[in-house]
One Martini backbone bead per residue (centre of mass of N, CA, C, O) as a GRO file, in nm:
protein
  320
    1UNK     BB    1   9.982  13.556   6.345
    2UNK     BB    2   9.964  13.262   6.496
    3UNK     BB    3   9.800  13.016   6.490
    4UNK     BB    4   9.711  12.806   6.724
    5UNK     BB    5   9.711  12.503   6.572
    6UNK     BB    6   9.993  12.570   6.445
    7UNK     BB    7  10.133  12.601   6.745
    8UNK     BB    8  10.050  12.301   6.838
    9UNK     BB    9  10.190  12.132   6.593
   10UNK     BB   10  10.490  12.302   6.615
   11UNK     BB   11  10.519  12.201   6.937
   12UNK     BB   12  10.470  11.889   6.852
   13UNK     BB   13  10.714  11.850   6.612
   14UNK     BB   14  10.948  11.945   6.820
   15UNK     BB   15  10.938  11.748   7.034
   16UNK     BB   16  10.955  11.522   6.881
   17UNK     BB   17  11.258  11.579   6.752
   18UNK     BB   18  11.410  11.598   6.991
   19UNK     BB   19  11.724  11.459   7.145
   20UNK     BB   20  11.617  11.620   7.390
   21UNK     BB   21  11.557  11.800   7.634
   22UNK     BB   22  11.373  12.115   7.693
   23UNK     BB   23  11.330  12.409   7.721
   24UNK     BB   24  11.135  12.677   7.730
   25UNK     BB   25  11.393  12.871   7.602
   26UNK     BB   26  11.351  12.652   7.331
   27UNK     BB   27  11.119  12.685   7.254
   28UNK     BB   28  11.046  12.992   7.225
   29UNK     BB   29  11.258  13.037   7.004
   30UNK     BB   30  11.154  12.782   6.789
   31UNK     BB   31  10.879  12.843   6.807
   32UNK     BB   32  10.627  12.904   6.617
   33UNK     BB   33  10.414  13.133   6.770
   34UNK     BB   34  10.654  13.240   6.980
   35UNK     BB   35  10.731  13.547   7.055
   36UNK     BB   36  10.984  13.744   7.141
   37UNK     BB   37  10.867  13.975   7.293
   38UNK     BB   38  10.741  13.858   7.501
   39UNK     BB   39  10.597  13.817   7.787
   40UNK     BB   40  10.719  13.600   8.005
   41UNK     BB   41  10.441  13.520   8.134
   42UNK     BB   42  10.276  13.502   7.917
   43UNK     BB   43  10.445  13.281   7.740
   44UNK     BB   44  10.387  13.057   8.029
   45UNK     BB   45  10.080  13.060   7.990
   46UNK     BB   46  10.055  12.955   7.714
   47UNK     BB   47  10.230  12.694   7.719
   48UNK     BB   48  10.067  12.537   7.951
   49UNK     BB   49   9.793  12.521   7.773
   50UNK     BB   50   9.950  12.379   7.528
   51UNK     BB   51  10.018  12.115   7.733
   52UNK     BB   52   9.707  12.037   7.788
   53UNK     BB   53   9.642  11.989   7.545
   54UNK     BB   54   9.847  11.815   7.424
   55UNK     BB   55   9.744  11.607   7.652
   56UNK     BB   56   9.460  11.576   7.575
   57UNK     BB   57   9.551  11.444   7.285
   58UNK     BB   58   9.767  11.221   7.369
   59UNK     BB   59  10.062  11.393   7.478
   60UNK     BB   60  10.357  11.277   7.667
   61UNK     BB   61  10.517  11.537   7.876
   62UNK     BB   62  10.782  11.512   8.002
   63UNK     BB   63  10.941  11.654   8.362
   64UNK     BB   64  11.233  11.803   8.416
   65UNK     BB   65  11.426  12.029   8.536
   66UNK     BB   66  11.262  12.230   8.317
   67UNK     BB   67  11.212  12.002   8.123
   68UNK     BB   68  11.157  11.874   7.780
   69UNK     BB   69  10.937  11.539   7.659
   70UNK     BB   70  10.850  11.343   7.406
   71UNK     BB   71  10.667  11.029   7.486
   72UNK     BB   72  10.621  10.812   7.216
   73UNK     BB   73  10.513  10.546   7.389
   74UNK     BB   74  10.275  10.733   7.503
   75UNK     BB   75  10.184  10.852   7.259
   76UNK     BB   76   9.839  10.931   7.151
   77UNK     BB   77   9.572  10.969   7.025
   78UNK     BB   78   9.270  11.058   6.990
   79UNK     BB   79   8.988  11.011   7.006
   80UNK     BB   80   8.791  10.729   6.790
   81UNK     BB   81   8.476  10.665   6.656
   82UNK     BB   82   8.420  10.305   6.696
   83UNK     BB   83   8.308  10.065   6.611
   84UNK     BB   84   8.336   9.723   6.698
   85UNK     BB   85   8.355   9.632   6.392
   86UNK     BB   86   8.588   9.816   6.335
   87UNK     BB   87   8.768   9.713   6.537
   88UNK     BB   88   8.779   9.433   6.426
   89UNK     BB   89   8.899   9.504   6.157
   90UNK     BB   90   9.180   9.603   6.241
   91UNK     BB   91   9.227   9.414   6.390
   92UNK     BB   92   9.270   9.174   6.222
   93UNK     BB   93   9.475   9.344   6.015
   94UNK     BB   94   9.694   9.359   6.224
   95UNK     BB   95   9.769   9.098   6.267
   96UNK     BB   96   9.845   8.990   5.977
   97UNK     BB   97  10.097   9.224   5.986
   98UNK     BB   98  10.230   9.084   6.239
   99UNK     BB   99  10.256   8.793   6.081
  100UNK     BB  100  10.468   8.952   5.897
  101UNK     BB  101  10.834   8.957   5.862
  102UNK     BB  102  10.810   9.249   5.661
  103UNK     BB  103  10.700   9.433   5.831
  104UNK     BB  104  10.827   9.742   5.979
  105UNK     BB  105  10.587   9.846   6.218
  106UNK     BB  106  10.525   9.624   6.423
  107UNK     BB  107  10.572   9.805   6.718
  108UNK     BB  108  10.369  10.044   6.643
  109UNK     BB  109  10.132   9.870   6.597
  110UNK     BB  110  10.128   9.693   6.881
  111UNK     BB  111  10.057   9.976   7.030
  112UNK     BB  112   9.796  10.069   6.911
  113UNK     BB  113   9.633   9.795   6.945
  114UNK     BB  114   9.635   9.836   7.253
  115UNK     BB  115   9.499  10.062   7.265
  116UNK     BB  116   9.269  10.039   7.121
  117UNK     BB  117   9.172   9.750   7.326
  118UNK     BB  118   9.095   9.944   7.578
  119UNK     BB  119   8.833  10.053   7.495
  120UNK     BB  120   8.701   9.782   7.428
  121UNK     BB  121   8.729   9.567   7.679
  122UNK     BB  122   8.481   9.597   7.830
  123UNK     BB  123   8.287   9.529   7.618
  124UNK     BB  124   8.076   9.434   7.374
  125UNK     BB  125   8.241   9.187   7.116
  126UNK     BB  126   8.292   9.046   6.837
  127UNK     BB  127   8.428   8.734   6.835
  128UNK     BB  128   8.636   8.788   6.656
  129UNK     BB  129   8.804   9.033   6.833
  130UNK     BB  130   8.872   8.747   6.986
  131UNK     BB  131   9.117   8.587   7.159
  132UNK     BB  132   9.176   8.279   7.347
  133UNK     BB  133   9.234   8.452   7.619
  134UNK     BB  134   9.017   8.691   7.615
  135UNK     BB  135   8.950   8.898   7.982
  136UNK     BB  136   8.791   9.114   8.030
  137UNK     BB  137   8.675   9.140   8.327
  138UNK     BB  138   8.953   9.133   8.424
  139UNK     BB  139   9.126   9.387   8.236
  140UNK     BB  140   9.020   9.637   8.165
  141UNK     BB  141   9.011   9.818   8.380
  142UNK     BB  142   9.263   9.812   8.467
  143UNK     BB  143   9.410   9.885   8.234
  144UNK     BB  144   9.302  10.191   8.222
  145UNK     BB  145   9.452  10.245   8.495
  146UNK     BB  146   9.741  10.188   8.384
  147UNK     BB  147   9.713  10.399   8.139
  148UNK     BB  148   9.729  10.659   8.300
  149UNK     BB  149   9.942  10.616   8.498
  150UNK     BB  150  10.173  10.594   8.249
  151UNK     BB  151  10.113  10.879   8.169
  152UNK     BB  152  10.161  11.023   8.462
  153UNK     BB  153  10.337  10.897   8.663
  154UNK     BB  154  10.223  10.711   8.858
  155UNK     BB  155  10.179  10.504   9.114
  156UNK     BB  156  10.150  10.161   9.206
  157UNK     BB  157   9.900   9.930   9.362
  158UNK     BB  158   9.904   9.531   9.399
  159UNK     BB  159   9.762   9.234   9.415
  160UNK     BB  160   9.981   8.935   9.316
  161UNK     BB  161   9.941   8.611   9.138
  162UNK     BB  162  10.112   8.369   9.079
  163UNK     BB  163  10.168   8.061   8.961
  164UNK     BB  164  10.173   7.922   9.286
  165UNK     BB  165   9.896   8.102   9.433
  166UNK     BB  166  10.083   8.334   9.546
  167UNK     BB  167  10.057   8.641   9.722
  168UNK     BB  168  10.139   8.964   9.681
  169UNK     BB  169  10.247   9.327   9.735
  170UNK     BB  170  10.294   9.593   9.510
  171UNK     BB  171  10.530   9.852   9.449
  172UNK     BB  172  10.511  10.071   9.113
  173UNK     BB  173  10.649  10.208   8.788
  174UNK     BB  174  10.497  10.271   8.518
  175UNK     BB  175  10.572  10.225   8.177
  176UNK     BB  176  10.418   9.981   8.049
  177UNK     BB  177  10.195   9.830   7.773
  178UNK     BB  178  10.087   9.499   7.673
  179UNK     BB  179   9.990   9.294   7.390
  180UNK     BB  180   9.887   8.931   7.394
  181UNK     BB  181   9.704   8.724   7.309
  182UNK     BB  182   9.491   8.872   7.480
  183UNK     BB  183   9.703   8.985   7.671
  184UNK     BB  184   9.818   9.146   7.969
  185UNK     BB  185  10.110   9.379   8.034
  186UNK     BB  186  10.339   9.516   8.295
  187UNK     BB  187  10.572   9.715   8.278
  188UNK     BB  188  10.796   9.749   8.602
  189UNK     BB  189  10.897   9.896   8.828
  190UNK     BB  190  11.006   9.761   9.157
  191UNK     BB  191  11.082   9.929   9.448
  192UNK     BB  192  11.170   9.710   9.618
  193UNK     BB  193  11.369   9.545   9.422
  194UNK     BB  194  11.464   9.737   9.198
  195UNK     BB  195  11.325   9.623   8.937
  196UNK     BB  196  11.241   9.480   8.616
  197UNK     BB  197  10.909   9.387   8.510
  198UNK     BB  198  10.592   9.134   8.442
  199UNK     BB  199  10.264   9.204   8.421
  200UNK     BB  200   9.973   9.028   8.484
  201UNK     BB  201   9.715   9.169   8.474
  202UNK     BB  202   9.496   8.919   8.572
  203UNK     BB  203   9.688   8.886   8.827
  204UNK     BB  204   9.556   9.152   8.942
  205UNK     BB  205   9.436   9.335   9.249
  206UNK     BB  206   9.375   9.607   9.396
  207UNK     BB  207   9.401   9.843   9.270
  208UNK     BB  208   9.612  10.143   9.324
  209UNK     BB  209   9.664  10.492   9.282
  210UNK     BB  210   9.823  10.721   9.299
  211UNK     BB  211   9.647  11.035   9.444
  212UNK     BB  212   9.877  11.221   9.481
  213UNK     BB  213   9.962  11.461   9.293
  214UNK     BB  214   9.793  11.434   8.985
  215UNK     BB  215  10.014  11.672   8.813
  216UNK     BB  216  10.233  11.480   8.937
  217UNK     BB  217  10.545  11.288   8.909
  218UNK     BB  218  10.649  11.024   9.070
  219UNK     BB  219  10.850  10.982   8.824
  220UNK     BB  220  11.093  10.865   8.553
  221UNK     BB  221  11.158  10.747   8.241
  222UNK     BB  222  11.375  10.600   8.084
  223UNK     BB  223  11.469  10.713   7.781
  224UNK     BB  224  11.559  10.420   7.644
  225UNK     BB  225  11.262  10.299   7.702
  226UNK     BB  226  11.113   9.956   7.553
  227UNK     BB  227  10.823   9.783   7.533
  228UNK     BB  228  10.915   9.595   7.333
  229UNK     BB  229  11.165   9.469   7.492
  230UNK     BB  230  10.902   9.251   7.677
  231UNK     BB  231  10.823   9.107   7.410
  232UNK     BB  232  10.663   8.805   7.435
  233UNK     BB  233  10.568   8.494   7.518
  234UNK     BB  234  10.282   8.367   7.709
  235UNK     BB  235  10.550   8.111   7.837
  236UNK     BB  236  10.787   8.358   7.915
  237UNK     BB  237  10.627   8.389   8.199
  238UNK     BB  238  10.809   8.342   8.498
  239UNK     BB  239  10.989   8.082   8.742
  240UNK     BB  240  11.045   7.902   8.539
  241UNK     BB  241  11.355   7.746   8.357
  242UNK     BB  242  11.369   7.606   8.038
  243UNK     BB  243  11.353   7.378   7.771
  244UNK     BB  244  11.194   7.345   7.468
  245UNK     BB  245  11.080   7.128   7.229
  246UNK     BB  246  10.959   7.133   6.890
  247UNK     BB  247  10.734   7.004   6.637
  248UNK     BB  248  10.654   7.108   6.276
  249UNK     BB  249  10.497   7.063   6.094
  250UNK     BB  250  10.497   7.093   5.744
  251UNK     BB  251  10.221   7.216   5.692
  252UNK     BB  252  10.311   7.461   5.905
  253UNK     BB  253  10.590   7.570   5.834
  254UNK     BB  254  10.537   7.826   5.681
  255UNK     BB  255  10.449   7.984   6.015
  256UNK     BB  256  10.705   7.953   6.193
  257UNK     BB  257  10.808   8.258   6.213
  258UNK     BB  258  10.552   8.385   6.313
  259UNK     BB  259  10.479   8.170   6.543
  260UNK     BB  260  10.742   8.249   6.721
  261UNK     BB  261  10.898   8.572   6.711
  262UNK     BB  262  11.189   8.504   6.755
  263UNK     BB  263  11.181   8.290   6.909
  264UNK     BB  264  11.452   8.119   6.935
  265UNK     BB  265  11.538   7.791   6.751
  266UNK     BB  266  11.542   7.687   6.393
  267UNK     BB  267  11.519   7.394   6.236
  268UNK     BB  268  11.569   7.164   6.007
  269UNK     BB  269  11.331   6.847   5.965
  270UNK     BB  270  11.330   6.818   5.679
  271UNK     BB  271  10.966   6.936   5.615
  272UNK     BB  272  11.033   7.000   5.904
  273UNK     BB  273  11.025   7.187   6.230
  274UNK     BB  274  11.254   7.266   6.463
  275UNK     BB  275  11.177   7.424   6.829
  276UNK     BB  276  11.387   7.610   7.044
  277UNK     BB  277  11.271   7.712   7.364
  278UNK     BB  278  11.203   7.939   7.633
  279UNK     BB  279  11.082   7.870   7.957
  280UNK     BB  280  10.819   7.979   8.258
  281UNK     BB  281  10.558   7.795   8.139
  282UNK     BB  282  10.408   7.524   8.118
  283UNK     BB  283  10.074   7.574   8.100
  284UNK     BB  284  10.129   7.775   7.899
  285UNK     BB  285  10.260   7.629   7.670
  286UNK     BB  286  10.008   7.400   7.642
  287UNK     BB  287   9.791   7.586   7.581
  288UNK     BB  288   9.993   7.718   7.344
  289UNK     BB  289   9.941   7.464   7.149
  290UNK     BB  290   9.636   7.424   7.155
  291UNK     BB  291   9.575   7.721   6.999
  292UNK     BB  292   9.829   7.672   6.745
  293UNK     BB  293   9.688   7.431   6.676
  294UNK     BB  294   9.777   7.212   6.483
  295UNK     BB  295  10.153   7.065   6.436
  296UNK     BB  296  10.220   7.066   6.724
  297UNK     BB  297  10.490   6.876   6.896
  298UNK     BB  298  10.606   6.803   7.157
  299UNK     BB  299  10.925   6.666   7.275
  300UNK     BB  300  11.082   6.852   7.485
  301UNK     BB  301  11.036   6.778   7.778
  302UNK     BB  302  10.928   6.460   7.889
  303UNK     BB  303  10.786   6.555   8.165
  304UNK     BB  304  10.582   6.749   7.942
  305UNK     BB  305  10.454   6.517   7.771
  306UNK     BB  306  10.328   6.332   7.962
  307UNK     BB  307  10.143   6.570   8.079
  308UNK     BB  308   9.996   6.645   7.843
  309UNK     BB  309   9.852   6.348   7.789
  310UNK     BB  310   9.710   6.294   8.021
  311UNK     BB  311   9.519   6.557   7.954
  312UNK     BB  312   9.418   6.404   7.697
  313UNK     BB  313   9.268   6.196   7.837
  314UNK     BB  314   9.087   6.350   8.023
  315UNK     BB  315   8.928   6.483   7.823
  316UNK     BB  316   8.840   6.272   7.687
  317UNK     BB  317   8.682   6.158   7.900
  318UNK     BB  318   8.507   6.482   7.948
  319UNK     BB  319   8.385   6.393   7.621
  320UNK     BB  320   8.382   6.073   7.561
   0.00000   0.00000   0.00000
């Protein structure tokens, strides 16, 4: 008779190898651990008991007329005991791996280091393991419960708002989550509009996930969806719609593919490096140039050059 943890480890690399939904009556056949002769209610009632494992284990495990897939996106180990310090390091070591164009994982680092820096946004964590933009207090709670109601497959309500201080309730059917500079992102069908969208964390409030039939999901994400396909730059996200052109210094130039992620068109130009960009939030474009440089000088457009030197002499007023 086979041990349950073998039956529950080939339970789940049978799910994961499946290149389609499975029945039941195709677990059965195949997974080594359940008997064939077997009585059909016992072996349901095992199957169940199963399934509840390794969901409890970090295993999501979509359910659709019958079949059964196991959703890779959002599936996660189990809870790991790590120091603050211990997840500091791990951060540290991920994003330098991120920042290397030869490393061949990086959209499975960039979604583990997601999951990682869930457990640990809202505790108080070594300035180190934190990045300029990351809002612990603002994004910690949202986040952990949209990754729940992700794994669930609940829909969630939520009052958004965008970068022109406009507020709208959206009703949205989480499909993913993902970290990008210390910003949290929600990639989400919006139910009115019927299109995927791209919300940040930091500007929802309000939010609440369907209470009903909490064991029972809301929707289906479609077999296709991959949340690497969604991950910008942070001023690629908004209602703006623009190119920047950057010049990046020589002594930068060695970090420009790493520090671009592959948006937009490099060019050289001499010894520096010319970058033309897509962009859709000015303010954060200026934002990330300042928090990104020395090294790099916006050139167009003009009317955004101008709007820069500005800020900085503003800047250079209020501290002398």
């Amino acid at each position: 008779m086979t041990d349950p943890v073998e039956r529950l480890v080939n339970l789940a690399l049978f799910l994961a190898s499946a290149t389609r939904p499975v029945s039941a009556e195709d677990i059965r056949a195949n997974v080594d651990g359940y008997s064939a002769g077997q009585d059909s209610d016992a072996f349901l009632r095992m199957f169940e008991r199963d399934k509840d494992l390794l969901r409890d284990a970090g295993f999501a495990i979509d359910e659709a007329d019958g079949r059964y897939r196991l959703d890779a996106a959002s599936t996660f180990a189990s809870d790991v005991d790590l120091t603050a310090e211990e997840v500091a390091v791990i951060r540290v070591v991920g994003m330098a791996l991120l920042d290397d164009p030869s490393f061949p994982f990086a959209d499975d680092l960039r979604l583990a280091l997601a999951k990682l820096a869930t457990s640990f946004e809202a505790q108080e964590a070594p300035v180190v393991m934190r990045l300029a933009a990351e809002q612990p207090a603002l994004q910690g709670a949202a986040v952990a419960a949209l990754d729940d109601a992700v794994t669930a497959r609940k829909r969630v309500t939520f009052c958004y708002t965008n970068q022109r201080g406009e507020q709208k309730t959206h009703e949205v059917e989480p499909y993913g989550l993902f970290a990008r500079d210390g910003w949290w992102y929600l990639v989400a069908r919006d139910i009115a509009l019927d299109e995927m969208r791209v919300y940040a964390v930091a500007r929802t409030g309000d939010l609440s996930v369907n209470a009903k039939r909490p064991k029972s999901p809301d929707f289906v994400r479609p077999a296709d969806f991959d949340v690497a396909g969604f991950i910008r730059l942070p001023f690629q996200y908004g209602s703006e719609e623009f190119e920047a052109t950057v010049r990046i210094a020589p002594e930068q130039a060695w970090r420009a593919q790493a520090l671009t992620s592959g948006a937009g068109t490099l060019e050289p130009s001499g010894r520096a490096v010319v970058w033309r960009v897509a962009v859709r939030d000015s303010s954060r474009l200026l934002r990330w140039l300042v928090e990104n440089g020395p090294g790099l000088e916006l050139i167009e457009p003009e009317s955004l050059v101008r709007r820069s030197r500005e800020r900085m002499v503003e800047t250079a007023a209020l501290h002398g």
